[in-house]
DSSP file (Angstrom, degrees, kcal/mol; ACC not computed):
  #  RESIDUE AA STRUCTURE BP1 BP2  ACC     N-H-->O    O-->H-N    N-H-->O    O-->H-N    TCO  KAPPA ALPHA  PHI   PSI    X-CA   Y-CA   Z-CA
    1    1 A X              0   0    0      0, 0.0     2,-0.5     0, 0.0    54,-0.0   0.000 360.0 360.0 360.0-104.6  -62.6   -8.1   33.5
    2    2 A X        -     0   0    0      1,-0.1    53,-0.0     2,-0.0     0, 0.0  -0.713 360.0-157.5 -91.4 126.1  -66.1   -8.4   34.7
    3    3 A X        +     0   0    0     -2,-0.5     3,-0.1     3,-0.0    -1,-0.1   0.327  66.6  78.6 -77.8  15.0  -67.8  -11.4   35.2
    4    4 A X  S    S-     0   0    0      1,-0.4    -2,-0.0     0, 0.0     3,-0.0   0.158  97.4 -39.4-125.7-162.9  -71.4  -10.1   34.9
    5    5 A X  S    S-     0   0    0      1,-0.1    -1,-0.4     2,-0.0     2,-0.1  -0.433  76.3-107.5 -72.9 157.3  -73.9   -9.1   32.0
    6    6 A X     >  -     0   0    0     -3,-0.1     4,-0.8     1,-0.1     3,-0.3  -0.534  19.4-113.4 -84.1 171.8  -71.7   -7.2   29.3
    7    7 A X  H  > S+     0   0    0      1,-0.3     4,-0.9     2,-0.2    -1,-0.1   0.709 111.5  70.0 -77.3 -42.2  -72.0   -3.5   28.9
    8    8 A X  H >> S+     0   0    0      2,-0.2     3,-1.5     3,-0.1     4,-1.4   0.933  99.1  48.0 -61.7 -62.6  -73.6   -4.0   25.3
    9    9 A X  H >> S+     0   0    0     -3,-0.3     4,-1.4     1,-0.3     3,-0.9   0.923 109.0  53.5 -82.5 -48.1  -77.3   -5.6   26.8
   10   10 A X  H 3X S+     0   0    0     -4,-0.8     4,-1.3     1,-0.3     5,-0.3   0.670 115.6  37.7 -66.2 -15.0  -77.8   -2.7   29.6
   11   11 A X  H << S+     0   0    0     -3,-1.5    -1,-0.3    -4,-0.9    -2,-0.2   0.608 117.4  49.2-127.7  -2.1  -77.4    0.5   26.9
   12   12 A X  H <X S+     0   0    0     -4,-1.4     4,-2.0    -3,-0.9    -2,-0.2   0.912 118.8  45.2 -75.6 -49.5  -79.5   -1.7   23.8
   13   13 A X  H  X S+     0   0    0     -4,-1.4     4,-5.4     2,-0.2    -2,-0.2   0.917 116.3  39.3 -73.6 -74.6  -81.8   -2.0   27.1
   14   14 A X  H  X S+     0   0    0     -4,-1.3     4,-1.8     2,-0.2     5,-0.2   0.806 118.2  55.3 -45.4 -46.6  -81.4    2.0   28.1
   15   15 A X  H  > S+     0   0    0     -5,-0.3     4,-2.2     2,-0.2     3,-0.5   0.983 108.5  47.1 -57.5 -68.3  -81.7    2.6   24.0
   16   16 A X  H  X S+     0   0    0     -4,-2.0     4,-2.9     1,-0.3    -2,-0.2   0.865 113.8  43.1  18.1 -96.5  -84.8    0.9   24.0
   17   17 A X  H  X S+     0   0    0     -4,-5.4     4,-1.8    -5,-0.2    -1,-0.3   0.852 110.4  54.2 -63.9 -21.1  -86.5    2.5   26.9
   18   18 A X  H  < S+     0   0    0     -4,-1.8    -2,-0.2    -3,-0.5    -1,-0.1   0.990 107.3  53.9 -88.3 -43.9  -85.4    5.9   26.0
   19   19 A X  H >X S+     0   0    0     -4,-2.2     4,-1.8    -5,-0.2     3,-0.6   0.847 109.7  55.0   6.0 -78.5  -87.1    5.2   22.2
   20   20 A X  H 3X S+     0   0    0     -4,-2.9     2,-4.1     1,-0.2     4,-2.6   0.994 108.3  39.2 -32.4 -90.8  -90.0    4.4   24.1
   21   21 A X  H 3< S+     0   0    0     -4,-1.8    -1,-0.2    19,-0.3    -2,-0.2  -0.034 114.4  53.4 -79.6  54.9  -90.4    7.4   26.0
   22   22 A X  H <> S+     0   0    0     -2,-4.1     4,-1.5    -3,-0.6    -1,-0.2   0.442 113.0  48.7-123.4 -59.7  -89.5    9.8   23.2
   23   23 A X  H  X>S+     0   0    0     -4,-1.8     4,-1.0    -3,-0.3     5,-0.8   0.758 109.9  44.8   3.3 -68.0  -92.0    8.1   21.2
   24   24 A X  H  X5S+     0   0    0     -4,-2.6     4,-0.8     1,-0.2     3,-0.3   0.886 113.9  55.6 -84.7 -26.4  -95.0    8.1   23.7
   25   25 A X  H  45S+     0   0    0     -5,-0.4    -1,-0.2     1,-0.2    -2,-0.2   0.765 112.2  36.0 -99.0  10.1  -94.2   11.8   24.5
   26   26 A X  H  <5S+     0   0    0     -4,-1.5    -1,-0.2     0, 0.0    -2,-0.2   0.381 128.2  40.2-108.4  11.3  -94.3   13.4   21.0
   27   27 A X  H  <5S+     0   0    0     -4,-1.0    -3,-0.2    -3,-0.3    -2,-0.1   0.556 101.0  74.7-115.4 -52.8  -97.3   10.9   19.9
   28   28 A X     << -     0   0    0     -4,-0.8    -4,-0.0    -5,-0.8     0, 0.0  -0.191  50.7-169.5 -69.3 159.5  -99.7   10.7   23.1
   29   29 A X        +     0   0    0     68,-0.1    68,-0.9    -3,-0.0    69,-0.2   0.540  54.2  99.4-122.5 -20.3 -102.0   13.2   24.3
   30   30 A X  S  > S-     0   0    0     66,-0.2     4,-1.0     1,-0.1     3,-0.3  -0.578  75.6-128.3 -73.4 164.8 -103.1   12.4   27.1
   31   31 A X  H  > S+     0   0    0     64,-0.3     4,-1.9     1,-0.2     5,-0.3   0.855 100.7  55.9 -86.9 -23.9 -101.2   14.4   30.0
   32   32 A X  H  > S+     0   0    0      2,-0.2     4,-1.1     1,-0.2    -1,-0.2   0.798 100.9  48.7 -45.4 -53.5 -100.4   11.0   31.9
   33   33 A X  H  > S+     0   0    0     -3,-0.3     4,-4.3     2,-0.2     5,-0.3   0.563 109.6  52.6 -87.0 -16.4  -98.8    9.0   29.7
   34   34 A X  H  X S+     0   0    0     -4,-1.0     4,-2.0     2,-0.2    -2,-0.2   0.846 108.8  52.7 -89.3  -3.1  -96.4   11.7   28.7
   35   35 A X  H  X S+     0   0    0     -4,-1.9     4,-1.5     2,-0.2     5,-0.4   0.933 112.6  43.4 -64.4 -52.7  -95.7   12.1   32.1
   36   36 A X  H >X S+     0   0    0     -4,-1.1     4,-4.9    -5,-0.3     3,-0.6   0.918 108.4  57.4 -34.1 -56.8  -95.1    8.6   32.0
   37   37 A X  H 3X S+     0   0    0     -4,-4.3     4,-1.2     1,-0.2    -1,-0.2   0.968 107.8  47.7 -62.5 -40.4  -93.2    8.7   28.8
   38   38 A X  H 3X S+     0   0    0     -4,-2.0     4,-0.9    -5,-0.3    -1,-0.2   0.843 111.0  50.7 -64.4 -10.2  -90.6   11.2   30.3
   39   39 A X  H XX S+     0   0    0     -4,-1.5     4,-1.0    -3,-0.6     3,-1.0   0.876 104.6  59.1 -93.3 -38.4  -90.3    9.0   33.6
   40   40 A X  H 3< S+     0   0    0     -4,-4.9   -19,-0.3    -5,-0.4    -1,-0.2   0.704 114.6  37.2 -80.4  -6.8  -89.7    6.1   31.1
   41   41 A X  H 3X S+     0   0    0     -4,-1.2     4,-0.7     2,-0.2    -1,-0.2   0.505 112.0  50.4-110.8  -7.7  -86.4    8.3   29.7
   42   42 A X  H <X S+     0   0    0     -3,-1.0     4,-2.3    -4,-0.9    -2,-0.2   0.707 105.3  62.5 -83.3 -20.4  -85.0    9.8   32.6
   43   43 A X  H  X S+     0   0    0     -4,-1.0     4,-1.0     1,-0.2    -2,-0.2   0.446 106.0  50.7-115.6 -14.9  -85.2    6.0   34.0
   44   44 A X  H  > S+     0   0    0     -5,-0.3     4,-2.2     2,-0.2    -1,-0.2   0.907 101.7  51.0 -79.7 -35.5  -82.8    5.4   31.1
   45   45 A X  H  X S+     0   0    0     -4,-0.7     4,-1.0     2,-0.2     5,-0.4   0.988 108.2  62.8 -50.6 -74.1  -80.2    8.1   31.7
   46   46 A X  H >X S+     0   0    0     -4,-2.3     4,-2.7     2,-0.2     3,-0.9   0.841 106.5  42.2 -11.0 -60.7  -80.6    6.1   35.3
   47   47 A X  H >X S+     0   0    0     -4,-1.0     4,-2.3     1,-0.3     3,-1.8   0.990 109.6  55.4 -65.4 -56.5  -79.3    2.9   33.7
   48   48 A X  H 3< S+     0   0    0     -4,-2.2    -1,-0.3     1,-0.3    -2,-0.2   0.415 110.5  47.8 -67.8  -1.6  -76.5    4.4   31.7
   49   49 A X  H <X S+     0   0    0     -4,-1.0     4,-0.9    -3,-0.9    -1,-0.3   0.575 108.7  45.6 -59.9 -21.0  -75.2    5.8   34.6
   50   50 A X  H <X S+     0   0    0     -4,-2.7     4,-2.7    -3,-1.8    -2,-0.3   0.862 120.5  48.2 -92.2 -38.6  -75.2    3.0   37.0
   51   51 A X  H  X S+     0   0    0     -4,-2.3     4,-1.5    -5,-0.3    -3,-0.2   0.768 110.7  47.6 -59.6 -32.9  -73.5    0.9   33.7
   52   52 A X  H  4 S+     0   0    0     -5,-0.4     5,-0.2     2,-0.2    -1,-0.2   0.972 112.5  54.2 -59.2 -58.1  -71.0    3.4   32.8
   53   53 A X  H >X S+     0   0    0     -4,-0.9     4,-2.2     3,-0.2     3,-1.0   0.871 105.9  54.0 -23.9 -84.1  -70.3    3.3   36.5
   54   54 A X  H 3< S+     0   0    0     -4,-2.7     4,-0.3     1,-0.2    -1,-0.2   0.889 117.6  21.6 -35.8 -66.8  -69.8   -0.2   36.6
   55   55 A X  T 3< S+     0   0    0     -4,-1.5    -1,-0.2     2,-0.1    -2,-0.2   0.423 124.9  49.2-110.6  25.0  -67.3   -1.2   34.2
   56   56 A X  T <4 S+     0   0    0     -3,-1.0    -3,-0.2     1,-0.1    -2,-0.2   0.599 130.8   8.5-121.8  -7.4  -65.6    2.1   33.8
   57   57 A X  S  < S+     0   0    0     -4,-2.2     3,-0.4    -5,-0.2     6,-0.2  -0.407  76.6 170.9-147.3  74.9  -64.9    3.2   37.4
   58   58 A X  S    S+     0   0    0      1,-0.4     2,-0.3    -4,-0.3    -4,-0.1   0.747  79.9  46.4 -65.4 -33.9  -66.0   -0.1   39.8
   59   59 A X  S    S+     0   0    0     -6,-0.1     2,-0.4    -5,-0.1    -1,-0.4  -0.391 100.6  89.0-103.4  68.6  -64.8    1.0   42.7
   60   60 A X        -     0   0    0     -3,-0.4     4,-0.1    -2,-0.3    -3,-0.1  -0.982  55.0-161.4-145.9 140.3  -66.2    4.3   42.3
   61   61 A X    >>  +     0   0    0     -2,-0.4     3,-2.0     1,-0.1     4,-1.2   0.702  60.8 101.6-128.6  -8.3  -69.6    5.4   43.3
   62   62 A X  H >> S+     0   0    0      1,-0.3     4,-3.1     2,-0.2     3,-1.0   0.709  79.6  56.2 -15.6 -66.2  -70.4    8.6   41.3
   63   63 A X  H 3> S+     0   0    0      1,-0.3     4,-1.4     2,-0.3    -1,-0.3   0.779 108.7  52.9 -55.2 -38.0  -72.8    6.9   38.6
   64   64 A X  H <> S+     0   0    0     -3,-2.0     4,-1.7     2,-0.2    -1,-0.3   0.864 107.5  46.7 -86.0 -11.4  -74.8    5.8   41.6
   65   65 A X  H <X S+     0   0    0     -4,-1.2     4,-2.0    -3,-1.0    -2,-0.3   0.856 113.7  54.7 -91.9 -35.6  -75.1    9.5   43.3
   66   66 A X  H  X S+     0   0    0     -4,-3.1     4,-3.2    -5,-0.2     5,-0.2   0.981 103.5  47.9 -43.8 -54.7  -76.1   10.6   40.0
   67   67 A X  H >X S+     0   0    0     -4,-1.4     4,-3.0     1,-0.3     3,-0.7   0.980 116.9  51.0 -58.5 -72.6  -78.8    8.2   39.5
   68   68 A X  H 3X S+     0   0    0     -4,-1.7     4,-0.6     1,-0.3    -1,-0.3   0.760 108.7  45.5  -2.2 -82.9  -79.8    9.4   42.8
   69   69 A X  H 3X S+     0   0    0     -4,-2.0     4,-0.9     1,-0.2     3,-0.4   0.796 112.7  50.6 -17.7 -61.6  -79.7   12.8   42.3
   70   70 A X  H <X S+     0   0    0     -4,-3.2     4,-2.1    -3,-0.7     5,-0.3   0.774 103.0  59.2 -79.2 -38.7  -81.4   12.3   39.3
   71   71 A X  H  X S+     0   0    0     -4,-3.0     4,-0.5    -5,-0.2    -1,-0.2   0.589 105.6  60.4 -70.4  -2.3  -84.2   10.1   41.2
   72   72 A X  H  X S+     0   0    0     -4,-0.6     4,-1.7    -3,-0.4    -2,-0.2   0.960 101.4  45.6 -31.0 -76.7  -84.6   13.3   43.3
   73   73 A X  H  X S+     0   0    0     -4,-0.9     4,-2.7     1,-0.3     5,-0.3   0.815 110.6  48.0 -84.4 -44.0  -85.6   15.4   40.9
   74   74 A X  H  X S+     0   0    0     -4,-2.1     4,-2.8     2,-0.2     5,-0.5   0.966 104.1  64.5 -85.5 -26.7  -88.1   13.4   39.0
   75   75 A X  H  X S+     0   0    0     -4,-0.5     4,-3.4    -5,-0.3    -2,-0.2   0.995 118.3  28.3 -30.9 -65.1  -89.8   12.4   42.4
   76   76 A X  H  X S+     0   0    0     -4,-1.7     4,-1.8     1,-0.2    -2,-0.2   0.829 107.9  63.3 -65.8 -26.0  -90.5   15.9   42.7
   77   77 A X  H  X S+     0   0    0     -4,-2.7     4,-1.7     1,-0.2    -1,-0.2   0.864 114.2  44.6 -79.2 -36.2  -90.7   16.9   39.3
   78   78 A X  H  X S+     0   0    0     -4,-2.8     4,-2.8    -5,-0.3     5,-0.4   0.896 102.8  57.9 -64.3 -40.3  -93.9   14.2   39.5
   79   79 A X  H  X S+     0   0    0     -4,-3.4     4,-1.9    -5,-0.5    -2,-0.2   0.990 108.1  56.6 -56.5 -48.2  -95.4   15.3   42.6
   80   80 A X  H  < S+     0   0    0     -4,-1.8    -1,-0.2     1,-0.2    -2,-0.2   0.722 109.9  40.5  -0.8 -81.9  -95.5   18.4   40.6
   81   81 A X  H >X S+     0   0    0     -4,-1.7     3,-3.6     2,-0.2     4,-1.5   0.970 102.7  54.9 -38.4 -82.2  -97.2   17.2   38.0
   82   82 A X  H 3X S+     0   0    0     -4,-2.8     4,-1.3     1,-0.4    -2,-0.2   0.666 110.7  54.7 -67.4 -11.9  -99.6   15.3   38.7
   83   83 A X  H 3< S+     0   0    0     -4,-1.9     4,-0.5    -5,-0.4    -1,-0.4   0.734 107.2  52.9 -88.5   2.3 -100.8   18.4   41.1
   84   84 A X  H <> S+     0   0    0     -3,-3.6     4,-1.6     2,-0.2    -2,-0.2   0.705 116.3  41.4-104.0 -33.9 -100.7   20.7   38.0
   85   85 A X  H  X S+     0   0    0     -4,-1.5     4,-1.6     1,-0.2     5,-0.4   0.964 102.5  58.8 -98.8 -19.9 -103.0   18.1   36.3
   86   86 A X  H  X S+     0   0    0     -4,-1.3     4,-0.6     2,-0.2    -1,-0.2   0.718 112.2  44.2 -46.7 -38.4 -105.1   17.3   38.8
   87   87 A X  H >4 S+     0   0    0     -4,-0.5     3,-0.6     2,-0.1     5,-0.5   0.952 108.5  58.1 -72.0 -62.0 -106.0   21.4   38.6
   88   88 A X  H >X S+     0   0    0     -4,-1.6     4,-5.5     2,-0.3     3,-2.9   0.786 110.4  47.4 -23.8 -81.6 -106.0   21.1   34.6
   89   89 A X  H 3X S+     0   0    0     -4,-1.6     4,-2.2     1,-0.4    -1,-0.3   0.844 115.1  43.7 -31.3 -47.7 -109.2   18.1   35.4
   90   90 A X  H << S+     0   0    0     -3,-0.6    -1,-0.4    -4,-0.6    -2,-0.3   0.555 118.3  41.1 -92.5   9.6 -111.0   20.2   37.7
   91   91 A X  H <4 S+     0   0    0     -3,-2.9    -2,-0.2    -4,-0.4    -1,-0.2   0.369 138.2  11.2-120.0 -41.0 -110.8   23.2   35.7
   92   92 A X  H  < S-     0   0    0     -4,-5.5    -3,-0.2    -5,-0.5    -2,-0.2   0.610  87.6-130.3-117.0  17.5 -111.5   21.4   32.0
   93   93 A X  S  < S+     0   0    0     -4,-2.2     2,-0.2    -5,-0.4    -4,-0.2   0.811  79.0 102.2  47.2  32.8 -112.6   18.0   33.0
   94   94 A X        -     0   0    0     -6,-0.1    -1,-0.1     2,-0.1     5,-0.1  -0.835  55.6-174.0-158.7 109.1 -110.4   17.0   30.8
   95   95 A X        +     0   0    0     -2,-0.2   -64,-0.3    -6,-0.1    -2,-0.1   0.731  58.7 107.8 -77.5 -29.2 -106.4   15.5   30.6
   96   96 A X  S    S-     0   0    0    -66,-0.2   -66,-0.2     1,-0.2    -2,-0.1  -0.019  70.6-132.8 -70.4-178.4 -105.8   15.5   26.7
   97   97 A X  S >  S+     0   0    0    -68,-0.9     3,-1.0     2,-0.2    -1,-0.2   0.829 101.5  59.3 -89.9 -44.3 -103.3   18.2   25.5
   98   98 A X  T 3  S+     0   0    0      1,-0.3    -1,-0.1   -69,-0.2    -2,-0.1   0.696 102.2  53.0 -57.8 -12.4 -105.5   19.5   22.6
   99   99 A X  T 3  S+     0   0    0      1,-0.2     2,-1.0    -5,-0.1    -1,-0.3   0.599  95.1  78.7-111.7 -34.2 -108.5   20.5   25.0
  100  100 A X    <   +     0   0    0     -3,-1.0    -1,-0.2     1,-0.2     3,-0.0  -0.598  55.0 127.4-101.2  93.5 -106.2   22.7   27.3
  101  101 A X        +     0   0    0     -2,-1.0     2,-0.4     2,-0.0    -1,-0.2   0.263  43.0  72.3-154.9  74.9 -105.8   25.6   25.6
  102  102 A X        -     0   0    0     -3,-0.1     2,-0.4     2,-0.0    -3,-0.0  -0.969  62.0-151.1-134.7 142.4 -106.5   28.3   27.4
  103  103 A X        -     0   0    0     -2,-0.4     2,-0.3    -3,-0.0    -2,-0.0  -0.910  11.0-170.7-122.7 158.6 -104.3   29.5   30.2
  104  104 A X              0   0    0     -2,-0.4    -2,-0.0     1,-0.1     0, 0.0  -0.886 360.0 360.0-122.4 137.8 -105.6   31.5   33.4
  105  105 A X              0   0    0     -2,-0.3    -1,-0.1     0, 0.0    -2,-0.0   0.373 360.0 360.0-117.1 360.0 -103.6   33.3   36.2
């Protein structure tokens, strides 16, 4: 079939990272690293599509316009962010989660 890594180390690899960033975003508090943690699980979906992709439809390109797609959305979804905490700082001098909890409009 495929001459390449097997299918088995890329979604222990995917498993892994998504672990991770489930992990770092129900345990950390600062607003940074759970951004972080969510980039580190979206970036797993990423893999398990481009692997799926690979040895179940090779000539196929779908898995990679997802991944795509999907690297879209968390571009923006960051720029986002990081301007929503970057107001959050200048309004409480402050990043953790525990410290913001008052909301303004």
């Amino acid at each position: 079939m495929n001459a390449g890594i097997p299918i088995q180390f890329f979604l222990i690899l995917a498993t892994l990272m998504f672990f991770v960033g489930v992990y770092g975003f129900l345990s950390r508090r600062n607003l940074i690293t759970i951004l972080m943690s969510l980039e580190l699980v979206l970036n797993s979906v990423n893999i398990n599509f481009m692997a799926f992709n690979r040895y179940l439809f090779p000539h196929k390109m779908e898995g990679m316009f997802f991944s795509l797609f999907i690297i879209a959305v968390v571009a923006a979804e960051a720029a986002v962010a990081i301007a929503i905490i970057l107001n959050i700082y200048r309004r409480f001098t402050t990043i953790n989660v525990e410290d913001v909890d008052e909301m303004k409009y």
